[in-house]
C-alpha positions in Angstrom: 0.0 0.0 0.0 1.4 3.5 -0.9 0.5 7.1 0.1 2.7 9.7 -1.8 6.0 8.7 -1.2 5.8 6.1 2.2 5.0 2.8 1.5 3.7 -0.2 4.1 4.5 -3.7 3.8 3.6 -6.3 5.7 6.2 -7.4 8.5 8.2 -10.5 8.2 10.8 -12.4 10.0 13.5 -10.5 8.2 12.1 -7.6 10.0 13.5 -8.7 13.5 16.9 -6.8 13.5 15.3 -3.4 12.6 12.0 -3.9 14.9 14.8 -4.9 18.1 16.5 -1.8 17.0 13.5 0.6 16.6 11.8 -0.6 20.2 14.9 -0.6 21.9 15.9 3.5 20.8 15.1 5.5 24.3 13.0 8.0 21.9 10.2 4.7 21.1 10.5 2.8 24.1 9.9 5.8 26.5 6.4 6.1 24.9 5.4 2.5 24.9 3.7 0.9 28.4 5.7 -1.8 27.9 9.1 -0.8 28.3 11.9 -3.7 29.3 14.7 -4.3 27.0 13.3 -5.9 23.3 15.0 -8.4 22.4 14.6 -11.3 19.6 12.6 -14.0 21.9 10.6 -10.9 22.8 9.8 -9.7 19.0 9.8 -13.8 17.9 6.7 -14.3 20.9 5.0 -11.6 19.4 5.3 -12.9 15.6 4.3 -16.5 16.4 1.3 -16.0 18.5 0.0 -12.3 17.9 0.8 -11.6 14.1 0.5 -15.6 12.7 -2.6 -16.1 14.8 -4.6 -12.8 12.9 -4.6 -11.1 16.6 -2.3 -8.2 15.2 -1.9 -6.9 11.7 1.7 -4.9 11.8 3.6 -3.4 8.7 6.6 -2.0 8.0 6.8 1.5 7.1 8.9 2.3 4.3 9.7 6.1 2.4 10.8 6.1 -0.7 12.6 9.4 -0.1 14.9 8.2 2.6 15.2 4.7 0.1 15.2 3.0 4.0 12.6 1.3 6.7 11.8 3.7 9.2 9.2 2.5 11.8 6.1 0.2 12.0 2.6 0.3 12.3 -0.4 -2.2 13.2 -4.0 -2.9 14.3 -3.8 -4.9 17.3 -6.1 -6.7 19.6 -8.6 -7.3 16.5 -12.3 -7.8 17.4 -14.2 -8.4 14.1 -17.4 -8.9 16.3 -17.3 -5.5 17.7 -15.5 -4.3 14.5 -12.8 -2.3 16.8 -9.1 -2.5 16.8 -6.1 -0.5 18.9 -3.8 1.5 16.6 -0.1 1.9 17.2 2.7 2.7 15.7 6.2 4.3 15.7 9.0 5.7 13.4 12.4 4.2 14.8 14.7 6.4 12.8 15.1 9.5 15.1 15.7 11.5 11.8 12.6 10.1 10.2 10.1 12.0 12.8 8.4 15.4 11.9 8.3 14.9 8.4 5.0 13.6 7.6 5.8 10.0 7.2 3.7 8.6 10.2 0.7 10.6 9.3 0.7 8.7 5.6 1.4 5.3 7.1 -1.3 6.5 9.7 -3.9 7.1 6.4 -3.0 3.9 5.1 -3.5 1.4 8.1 -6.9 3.1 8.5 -8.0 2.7 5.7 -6.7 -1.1 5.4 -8.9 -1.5 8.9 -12.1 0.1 7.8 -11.8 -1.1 3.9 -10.0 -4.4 4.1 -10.7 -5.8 7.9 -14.3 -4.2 7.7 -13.8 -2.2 10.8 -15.6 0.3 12.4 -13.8 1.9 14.9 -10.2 1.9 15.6 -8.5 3.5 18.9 -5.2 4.1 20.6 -3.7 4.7 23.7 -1.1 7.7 24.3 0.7 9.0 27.0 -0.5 12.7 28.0 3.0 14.0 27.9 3.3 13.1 24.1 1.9 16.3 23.2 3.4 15.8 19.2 1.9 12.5 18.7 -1.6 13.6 20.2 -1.6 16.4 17.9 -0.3 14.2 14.7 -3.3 11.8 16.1 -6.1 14.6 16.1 -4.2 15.6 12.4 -4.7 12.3 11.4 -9.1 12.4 12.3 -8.7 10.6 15.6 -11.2 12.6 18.1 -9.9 12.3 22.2 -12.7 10.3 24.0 -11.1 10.7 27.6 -8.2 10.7 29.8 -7.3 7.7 32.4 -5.7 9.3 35.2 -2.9 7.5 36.4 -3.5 4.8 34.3 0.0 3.3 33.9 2.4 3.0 36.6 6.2 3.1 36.1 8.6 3.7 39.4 6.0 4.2 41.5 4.1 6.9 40.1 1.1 6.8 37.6 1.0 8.8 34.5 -2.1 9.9 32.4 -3.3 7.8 29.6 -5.3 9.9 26.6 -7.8 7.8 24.7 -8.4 8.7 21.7 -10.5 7.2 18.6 -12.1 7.6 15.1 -14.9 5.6 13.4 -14.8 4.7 10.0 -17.8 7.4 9.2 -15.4 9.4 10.7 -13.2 9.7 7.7 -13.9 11.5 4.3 
């Protein structure tokens, strides 16, 4: 799938080295709940029994510009029932952020959930502090629905969770 000059590709076991890389820079892993080191049993848990078994669809983002993988982005926690799914995702290339890249991967992952997975709502999760991501979210059509005080706990002391969402009438 391609929007202007970022592609995404669906994530394979080749992938492993860069995703290790990407989740272990300080600049990702400081914005993820789960935070201990990443390592190859880690990434290789998560390929066999999230991605194999349909729970998570994850791609690599790619930009054409840079000629280079930068980052990653998925629907995880799939529930075709309720037709909802949690976003994420993250460029790993510190150089990579800022220029527009994660908002076209962003457009293209929605559109694969509401189009191809027939979707209807799709969510995320983002620490309060993130201030750029929440306004790259909102950029990208997803609407705040609430904020989790305390939500997450790390060294004794809970930080804010924002919730944020956007339905597939959502998007024009």
């Amino acid at each position: 799938m391609k929007k202007g000059n970022v592609k995404i590709r669906p994530i394979t076991l080749e992938d492993t080295e860069n995703i290790i890389k990407w989740r272990n820079n300080p600049s990702v892993r400081n914005n993820f709940i789960y935070r201990d080191v990443f390592t190859k049993e880690t990434h290789l848990n998560w390929y066999n029994n999230r991605i194999l078994t349909g729970d998570v669809v994850q791609f690599i983002i790619y930009s054409d510009v840079l000629s280079k993988d930068v980052g990653s982005v998925y629907l995880r926690d799939i529930d075709k029932v309720n037709q909802k799914a949690e976003f994420g995702i993250f460029i790993g290339e510190d150089d990579c952020r800022g220029l527009g890249i994660g908002t076209k991967a962003t457009s293209l992952i929605l559109d694969y959930g509401f189009n191809e997975l027939g979707l209807n709502r799709i969510f995320l999760r983002v620490f309060k502090r993130n201030i750029g991501a929440i306004k790259a979210y909102k950029n990208a059509g997803f609407i705040e629905e609430g904020i989790f005080r305390e939500d997450v706990m790390f060294d004794g002391k809970g930080e804010d969770m924002v919730y944020m969402g956007i339905l597939k009438s959502d998007v024009k």
